[in-house]
GUSEPA-691453 format. One record per atom (N, C-alpha, C): residue number from 1; atom name; x, y, z. Coordinates in nm, 3 decimals. Example, Ala and Ser with C-alpha at 12.3 -4.5 7.8 and 13.67 -1.06 7.14 Angstrom:
2
(1, 'N', (1.319, -0.569, 0.780)) (1, 'CA', (1.230, -0.450, 0.780)) (1, 'C', (1.320, -0.330, 0.780)) (2, 'N', (1.285, -0.225, 0.708)) (2, 'CA', (1.367, -0.106, 0.714)) (2, 'C', (1.290, 0.003, 0.787)) 
REM end
This chain:
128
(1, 'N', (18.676, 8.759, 15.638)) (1, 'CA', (18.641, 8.880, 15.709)) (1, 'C', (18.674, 9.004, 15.630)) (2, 'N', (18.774, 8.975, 15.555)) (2, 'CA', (18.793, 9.111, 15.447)) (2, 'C', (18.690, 9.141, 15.382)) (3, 'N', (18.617, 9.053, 15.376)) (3, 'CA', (18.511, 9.097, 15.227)) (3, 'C', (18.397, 9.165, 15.288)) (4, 'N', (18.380, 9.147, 15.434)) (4, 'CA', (18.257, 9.176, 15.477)) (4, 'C', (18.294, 9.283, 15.559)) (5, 'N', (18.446, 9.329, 15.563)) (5, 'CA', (18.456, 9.466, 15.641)) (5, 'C', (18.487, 9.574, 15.518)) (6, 'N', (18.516, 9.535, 15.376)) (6, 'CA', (18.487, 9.592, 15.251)) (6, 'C', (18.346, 9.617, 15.245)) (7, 'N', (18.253, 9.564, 15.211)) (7, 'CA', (18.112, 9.619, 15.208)) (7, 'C', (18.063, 9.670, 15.328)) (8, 'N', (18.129, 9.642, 15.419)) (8, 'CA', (18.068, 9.698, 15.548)) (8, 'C', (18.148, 9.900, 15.530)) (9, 'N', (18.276, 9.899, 15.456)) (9, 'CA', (18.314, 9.990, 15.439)) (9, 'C', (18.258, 10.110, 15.323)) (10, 'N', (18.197, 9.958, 15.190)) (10, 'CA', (18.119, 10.066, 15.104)) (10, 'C', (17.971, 10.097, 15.164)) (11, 'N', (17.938, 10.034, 15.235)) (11, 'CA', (17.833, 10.078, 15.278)) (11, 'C', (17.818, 10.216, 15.371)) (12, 'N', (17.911, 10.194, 15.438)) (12, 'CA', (17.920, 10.323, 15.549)) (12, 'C', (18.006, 10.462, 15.420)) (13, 'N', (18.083, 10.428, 15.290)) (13, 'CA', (18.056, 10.559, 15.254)) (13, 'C', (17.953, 10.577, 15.157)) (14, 'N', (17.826, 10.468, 15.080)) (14, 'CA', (17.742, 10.505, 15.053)) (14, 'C', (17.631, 10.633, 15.161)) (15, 'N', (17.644, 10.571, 15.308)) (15, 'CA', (17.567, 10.626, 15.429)) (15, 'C', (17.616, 10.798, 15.424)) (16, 'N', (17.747, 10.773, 15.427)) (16, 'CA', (17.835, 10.919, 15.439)) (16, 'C', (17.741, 11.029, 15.275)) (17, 'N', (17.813, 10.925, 15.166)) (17, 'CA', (17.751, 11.032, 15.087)) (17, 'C', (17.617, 11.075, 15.075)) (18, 'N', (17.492, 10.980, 15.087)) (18, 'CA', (17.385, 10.992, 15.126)) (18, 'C', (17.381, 11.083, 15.249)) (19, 'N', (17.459, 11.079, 15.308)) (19, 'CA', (17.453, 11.226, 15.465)) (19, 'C', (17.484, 11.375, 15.367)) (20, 'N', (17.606, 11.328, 15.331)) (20, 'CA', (17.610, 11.479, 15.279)) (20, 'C', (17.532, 11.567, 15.129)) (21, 'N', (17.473, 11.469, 15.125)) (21, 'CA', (17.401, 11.501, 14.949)) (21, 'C', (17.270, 11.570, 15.079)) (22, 'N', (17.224, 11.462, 15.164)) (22, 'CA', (17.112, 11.543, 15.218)) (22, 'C', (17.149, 11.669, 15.327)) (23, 'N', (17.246, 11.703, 15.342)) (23, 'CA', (17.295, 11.799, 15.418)) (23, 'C', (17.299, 11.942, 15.359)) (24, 'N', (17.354, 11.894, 15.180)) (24, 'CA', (17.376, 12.045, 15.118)) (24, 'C', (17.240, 12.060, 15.043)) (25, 'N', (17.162, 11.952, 15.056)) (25, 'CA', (17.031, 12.002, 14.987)) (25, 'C', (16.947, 12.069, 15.115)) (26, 'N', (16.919, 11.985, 15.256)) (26, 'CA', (16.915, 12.127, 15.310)) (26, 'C', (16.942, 12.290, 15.368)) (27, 'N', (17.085, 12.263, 15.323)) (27, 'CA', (17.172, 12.397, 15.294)) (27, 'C', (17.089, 12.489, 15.188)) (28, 'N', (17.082, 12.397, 15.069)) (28, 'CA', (17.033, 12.489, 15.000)) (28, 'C', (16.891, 12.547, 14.995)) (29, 'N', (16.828, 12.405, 15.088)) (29, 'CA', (16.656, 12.456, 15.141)) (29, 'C', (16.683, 12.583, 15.189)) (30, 'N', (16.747, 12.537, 15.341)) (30, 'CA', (16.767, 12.670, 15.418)) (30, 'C', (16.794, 12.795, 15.350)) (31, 'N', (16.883, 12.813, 15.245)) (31, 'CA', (16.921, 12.955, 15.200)) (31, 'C', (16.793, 13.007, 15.086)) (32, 'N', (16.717, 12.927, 15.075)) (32, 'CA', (16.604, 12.974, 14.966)) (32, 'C', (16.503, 13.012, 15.054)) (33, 'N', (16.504, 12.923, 15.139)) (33, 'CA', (16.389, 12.977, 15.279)) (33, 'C', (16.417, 13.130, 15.324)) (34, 'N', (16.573, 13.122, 15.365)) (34, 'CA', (16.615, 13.267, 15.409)) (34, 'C', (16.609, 13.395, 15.308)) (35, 'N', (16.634, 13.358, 15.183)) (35, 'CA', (16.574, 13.467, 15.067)) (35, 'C', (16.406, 13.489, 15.044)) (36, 'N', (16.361, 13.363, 15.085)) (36, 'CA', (16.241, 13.439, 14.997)) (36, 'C', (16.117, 13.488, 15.165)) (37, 'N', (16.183, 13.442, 15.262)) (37, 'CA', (16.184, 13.546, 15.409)) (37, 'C', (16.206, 13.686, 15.390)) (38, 'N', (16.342, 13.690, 15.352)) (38, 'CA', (16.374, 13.838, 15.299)) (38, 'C', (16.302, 13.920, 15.246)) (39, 'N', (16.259, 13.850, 15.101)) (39, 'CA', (16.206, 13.902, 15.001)) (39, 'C', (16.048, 13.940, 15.024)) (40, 'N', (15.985, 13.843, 15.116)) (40, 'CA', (15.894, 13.914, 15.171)) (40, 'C', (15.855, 13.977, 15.285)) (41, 'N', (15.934, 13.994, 15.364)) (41, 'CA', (15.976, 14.129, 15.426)) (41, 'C', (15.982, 14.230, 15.367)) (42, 'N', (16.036, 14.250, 15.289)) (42, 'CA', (16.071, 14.419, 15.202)) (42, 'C', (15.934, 14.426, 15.093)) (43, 'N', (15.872, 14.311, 15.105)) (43, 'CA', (15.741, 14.320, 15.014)) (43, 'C', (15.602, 14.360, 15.079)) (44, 'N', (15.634, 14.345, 15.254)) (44, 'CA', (15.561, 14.423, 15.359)) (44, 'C', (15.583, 14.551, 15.314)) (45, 'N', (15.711, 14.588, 15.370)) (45, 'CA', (15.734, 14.709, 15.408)) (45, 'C', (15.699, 14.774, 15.336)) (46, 'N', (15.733, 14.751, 15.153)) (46, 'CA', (15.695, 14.851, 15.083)) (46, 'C', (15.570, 14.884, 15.059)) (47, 'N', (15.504, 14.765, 15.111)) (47, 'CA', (15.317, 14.789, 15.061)) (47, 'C', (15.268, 14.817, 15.203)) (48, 'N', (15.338, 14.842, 15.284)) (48, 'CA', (15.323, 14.938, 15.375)) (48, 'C', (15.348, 15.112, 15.417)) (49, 'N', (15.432, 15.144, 15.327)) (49, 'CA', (15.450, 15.271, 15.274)) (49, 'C', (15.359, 15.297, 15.202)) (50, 'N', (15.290, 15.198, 15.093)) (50, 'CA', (15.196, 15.266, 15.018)) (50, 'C', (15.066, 15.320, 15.052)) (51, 'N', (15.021, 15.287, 15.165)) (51, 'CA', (14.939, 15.317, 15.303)) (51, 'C', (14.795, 15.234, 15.200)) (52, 'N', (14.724, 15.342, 15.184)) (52, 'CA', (14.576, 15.267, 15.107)) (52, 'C', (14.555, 15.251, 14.970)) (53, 'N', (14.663, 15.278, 14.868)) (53, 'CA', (14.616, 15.232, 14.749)) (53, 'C', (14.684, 15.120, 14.733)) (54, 'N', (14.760, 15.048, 14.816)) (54, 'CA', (14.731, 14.886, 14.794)) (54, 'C', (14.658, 14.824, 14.910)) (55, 'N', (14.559, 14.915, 15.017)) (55, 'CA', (14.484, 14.834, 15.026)) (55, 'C', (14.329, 14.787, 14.984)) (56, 'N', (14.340, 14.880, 14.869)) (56, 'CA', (14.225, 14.830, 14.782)) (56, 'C', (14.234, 14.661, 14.729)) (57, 'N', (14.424, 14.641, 14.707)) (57, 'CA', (14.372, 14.517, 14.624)) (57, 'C', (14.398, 14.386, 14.735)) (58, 'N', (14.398, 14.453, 14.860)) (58, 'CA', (14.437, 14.326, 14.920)) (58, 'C', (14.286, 14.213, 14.955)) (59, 'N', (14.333, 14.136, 15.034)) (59, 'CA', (14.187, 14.050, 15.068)) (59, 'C', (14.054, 14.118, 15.140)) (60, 'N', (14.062, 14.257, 15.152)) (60, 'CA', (13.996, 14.305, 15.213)) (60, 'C', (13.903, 14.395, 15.176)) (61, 'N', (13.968, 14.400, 15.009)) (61, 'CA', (13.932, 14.502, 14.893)) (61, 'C', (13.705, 14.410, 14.905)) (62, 'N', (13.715, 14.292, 14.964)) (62, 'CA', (13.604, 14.277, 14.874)) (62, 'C', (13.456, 14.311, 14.993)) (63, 'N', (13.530, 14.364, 15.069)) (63, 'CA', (13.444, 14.415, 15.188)) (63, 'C', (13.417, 14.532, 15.157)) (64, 'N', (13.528, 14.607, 15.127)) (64, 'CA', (13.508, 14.767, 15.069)) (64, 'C', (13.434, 14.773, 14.965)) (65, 'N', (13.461, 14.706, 14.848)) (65, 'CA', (13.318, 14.707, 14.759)) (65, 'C', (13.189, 14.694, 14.776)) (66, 'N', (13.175, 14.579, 14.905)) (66, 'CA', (13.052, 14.590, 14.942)) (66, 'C', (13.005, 14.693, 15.004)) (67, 'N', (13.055, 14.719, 15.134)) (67, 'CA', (13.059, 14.850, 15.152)) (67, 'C', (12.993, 14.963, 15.109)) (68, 'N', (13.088, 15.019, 14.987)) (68, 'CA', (13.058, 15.124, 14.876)) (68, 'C', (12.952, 15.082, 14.816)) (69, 'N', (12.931, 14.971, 14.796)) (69, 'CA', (12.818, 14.935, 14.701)) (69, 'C', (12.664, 14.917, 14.806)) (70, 'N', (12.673, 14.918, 14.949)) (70, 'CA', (12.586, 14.983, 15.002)) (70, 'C', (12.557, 15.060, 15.034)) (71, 'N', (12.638, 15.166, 15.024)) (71, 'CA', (12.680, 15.354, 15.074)) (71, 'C', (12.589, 15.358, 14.932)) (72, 'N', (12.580, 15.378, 14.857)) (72, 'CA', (12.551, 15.420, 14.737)) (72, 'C', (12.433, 15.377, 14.675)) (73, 'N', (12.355, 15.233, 14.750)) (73, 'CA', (12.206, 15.195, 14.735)) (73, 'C', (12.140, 15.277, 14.840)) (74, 'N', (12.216, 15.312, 14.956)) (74, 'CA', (12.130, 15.359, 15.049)) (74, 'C', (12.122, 15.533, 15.054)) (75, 'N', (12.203, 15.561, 14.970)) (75, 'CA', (12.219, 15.689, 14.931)) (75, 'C', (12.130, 15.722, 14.830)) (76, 'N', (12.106, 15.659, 14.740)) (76, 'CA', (12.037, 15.671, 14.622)) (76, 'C', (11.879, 15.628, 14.677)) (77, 'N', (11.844, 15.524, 14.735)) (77, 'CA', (11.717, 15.483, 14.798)) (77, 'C', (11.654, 15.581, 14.884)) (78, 'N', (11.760, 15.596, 14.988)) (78, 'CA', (11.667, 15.757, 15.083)) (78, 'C', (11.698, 15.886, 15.037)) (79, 'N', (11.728, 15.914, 14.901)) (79, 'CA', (11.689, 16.036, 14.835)) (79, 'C', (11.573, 16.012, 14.803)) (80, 'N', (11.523, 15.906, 14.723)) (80, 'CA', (11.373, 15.908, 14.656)) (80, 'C', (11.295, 15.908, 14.751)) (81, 'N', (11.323, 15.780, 14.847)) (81, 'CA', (11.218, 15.766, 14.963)) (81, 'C', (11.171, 15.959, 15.054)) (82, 'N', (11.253, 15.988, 15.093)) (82, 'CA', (11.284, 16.110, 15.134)) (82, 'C', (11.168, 16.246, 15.051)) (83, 'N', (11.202, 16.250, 14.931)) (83, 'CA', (11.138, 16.304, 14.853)) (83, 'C', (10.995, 16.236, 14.822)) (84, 'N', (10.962, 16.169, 14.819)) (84, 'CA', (10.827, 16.086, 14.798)) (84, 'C', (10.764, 16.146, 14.934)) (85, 'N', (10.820, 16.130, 15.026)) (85, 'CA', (10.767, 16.146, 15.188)) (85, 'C', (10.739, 16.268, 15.196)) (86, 'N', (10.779, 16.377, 15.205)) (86, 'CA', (10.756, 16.495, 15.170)) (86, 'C', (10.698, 16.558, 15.078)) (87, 'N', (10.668, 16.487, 14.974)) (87, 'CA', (10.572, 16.536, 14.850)) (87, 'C', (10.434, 16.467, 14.864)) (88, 'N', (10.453, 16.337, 14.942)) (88, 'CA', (10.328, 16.291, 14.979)) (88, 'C', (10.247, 16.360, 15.083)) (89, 'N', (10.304, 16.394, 15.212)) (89, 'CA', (10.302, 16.506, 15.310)) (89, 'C', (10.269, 16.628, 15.255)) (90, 'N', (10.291, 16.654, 15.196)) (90, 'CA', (10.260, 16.830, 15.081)) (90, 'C', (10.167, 16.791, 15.078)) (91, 'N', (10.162, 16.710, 14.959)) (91, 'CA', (9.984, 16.707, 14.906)) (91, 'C', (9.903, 16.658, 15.055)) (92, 'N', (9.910, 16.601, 15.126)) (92, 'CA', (9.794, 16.568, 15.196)) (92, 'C', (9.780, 16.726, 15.306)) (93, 'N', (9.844, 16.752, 15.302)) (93, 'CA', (9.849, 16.945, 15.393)) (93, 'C', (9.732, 17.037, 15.264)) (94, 'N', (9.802, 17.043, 15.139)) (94, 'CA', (9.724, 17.119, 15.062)) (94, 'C', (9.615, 17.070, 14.996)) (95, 'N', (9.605, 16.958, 14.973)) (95, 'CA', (9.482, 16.896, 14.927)) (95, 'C', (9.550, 16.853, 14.750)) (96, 'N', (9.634, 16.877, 14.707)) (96, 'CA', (9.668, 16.854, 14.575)) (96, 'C', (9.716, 16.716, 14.552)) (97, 'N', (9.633, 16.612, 14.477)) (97, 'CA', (9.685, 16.501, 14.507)) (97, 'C', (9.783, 16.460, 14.426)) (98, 'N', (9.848, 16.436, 14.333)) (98, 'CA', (9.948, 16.363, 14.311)) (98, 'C', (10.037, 16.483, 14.283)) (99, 'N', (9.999, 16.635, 14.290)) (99, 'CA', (10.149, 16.727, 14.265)) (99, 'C', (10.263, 16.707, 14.305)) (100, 'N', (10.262, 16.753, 14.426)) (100, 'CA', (10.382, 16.755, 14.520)) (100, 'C', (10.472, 16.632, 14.538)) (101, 'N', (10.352, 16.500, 14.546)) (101, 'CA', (10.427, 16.342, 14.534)) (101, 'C', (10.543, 16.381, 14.388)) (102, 'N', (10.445, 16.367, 14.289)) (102, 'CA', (10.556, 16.362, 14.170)) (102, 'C', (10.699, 16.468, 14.157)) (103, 'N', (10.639, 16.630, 14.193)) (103, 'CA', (10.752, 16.701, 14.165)) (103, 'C', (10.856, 16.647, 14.273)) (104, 'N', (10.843, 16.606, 14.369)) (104, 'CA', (10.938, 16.573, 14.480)) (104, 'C', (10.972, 16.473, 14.464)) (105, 'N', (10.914, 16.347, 14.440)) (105, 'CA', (10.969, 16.220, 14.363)) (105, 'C', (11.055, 16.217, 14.281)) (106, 'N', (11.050, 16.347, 14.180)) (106, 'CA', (11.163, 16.390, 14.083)) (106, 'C', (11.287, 16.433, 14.120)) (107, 'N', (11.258, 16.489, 14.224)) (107, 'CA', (11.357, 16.572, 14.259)) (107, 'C', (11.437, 16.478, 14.370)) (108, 'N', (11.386, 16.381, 14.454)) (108, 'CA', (11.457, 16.299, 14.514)) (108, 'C', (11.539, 16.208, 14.421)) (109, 'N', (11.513, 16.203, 14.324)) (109, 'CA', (11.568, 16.056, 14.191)) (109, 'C', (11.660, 16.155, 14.151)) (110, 'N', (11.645, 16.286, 14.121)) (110, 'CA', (11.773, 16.319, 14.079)) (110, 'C', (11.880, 16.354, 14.177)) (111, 'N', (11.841, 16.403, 14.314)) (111, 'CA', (11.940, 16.419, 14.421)) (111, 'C', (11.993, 16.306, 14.476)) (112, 'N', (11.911, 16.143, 14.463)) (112, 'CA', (12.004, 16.017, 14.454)) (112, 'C', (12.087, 15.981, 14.312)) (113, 'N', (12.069, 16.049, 14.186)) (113, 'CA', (12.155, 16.030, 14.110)) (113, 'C', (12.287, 16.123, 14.125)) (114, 'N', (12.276, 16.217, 14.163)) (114, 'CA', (12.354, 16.316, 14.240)) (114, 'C', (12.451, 16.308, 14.348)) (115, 'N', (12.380, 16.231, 14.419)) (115, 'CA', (12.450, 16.159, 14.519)) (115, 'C', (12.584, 16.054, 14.483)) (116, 'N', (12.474, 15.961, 14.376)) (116, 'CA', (12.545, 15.831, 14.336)) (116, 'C', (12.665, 15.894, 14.278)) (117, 'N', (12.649, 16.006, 14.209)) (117, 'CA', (12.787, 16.060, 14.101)) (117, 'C', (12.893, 16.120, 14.185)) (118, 'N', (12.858, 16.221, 14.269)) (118, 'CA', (12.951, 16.231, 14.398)) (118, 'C', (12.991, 16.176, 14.445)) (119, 'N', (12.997, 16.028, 14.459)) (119, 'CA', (13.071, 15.899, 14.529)) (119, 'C', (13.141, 15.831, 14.409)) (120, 'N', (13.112, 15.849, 14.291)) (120, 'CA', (13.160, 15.769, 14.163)) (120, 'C', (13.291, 15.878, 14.143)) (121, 'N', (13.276, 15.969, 14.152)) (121, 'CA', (13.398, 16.056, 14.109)) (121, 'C', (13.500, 16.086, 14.162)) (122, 'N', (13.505, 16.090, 14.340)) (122, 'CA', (13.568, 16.059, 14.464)) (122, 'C', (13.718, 16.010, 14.368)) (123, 'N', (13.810, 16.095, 14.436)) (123, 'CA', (13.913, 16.028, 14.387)) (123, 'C', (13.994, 15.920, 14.456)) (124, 'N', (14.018, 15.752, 14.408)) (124, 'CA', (14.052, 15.675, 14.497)) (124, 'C', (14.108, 15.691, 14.653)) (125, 'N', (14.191, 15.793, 14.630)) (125, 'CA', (14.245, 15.772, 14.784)) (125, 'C', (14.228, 15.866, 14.879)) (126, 'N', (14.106, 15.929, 14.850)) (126, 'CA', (14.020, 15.998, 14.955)) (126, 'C', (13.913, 15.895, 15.034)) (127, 'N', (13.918, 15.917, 15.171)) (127, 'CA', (13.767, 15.874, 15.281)) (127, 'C', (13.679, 15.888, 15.221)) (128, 'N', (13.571, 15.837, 15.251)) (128, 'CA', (13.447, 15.870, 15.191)) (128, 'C', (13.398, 15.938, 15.306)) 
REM end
């Protein structure tokens, strides 16, 4: 009976040390969990102070490009359209046929390039 309450004894402190090896490794889970909790907390906050120039780069940045990048086709498109319409309208009032189309056609292409540059120059952290 000695021999089998000896292994019955190394066994129960193999069990023990196997308890506590897994005890301080989740000790040490837990305290890496609780730092890098921390750490992103204060990684809110601060990119929450920064109000909108980090939210250009967040996941949301790629909506805003689209966005802008339709502000700026449709800006540039109903200048010409706009100007075509009205120069087409001219000429059919005065009888002059392609004048008024073209000079106003011109002049809409450059008031959508005009446009487009006024939105390109915008400094990041102004509204549009």
């Amino acid at each position: 009976m000695g021999e089998r309450d000896d292994s019955r004894s190394e066994d129960q402190k193999r069990a023990d040390a196997r308890f506590e090896a897994d005890q301080r490794e989740a000790a040490a889970l837990r305290s890496r969990l609780d730092k890098l909790s921390a750490d992103l907390g204060a990684s809110k906050d601060s990119s929450a102070g920064n109000g909108d120039k980090d939210a250009d780069l967040t996941a949301g940045s790629f909506g805003g490009a689209m966005s802008l990048g339709f502000r700026v086709l449709t800006e540039f498109v109903s200048a010409v359209v706009v100007g075509a319409l009205i120069g087409w309208q001219l000429d059919k009032w005065f009888g002059t046929s392609p004048l008024f189309l073209l000079v106003l056609l011109l002049l809409g292409t450059a008031a959508g390039f005009w446009n487009v540059y006024r939105i390109a120059v915008k400094p990041p952290g102004t509204k549009p």
